[in-house]
N, C-alpha and C positions, 0 to 999 in steps of 0.2 A: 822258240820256246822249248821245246821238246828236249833238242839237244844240250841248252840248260837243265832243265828238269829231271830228264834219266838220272844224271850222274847226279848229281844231287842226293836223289832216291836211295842208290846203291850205297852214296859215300855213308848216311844215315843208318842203314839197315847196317854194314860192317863195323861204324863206329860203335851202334850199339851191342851186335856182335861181339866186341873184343872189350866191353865191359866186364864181360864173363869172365874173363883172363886175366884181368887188373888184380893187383894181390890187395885182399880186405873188402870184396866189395858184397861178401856173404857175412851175416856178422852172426852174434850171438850163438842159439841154438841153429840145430840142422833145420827141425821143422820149425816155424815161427810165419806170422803172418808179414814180418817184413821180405821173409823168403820167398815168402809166397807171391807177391805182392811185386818182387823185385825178378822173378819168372816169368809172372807175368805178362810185367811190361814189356819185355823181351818179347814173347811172342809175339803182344799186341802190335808189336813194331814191328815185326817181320810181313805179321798176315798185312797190315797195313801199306809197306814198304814193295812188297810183291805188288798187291792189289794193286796197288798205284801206278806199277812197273804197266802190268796187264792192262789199267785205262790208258794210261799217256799210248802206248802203241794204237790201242785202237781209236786213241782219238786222232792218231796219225795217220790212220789209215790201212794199217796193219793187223787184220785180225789175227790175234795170238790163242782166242779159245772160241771154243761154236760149241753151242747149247744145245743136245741133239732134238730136245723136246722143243721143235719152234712153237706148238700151238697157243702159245701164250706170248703177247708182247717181250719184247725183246729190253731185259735195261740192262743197260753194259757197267753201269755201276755197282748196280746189287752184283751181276753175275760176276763182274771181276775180283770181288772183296769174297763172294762165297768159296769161288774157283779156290781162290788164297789161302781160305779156312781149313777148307778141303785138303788140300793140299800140303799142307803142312802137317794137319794131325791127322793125317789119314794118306792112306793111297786115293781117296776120293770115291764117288760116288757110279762115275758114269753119265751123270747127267748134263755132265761139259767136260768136252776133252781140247786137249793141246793141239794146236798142229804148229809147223814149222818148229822156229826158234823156242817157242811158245811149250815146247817139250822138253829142250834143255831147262827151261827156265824154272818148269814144275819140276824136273828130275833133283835141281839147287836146292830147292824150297824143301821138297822133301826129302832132302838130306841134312839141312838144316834143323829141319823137326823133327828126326831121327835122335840126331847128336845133341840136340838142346839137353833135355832130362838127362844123358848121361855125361853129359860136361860138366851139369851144374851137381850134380849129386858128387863124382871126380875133384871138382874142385871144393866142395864144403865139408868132403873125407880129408882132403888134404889142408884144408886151414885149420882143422882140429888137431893135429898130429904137429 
């Protein structure tokens, strides 16, 4: 199941990715709440499409992030979807970090959330001209 499910994840997260790039899919005004709204989802799909990355390994058996604060139970679903949040709109927190693969994979995400705002503002200068 897993080996179905990654690739699955990944294909999702680039497909919506490369919505950004389709010619017309900014419409009207630059600011608008369809804009808004249409960034959004983008992200939501990303933090979402990681997170998910981050549970399937660990339900594999492969821990990708360790929570330095154990003194609290342990949920690998909250802390995978935080990690992701984290990670994307931020260098993060500190309070779960990557190890192994699990470092490339935050390194992705947070180049992703870098270049998000400036692709979509890039390409909504350029549907206006």
């Amino acid at each position: 199941m897993f080996y179905f499910l990654l690739p699955v994840v990944i294909f999702c997260i680039f497909m919506r990715l490369r919505t950004l790039f389709i010619p017309n899919t900014i419409k009207g005004k630059f600011v608008s709440l369809e804009n808004a709204l249409y960034l959004g989802s983008i992200y939501l799909t990303v933090i979402i499409g990681f997170g998910l990355i981050y549970l399937l390994f660990e339900l594999k058996g492969m821990s990708l992030i360790v929570e330095t604060n154990m003194a609290k139970e342990y949920n690998m679903f909250e802390t995978s979807f935080y990690f992701s949040a984290m990670t994307l709109f931020s260098v993060g927190n500190g309070d779960v970090i990557p190890q192994g693969i699990g470092r490339v994979l935050a390194v992705v995400e947070a180049l992703i959330g870098y270049t998000l705002p400036a692709a979509f503002v890039a390409r909504a200068i350029m549907e206006r001209k």
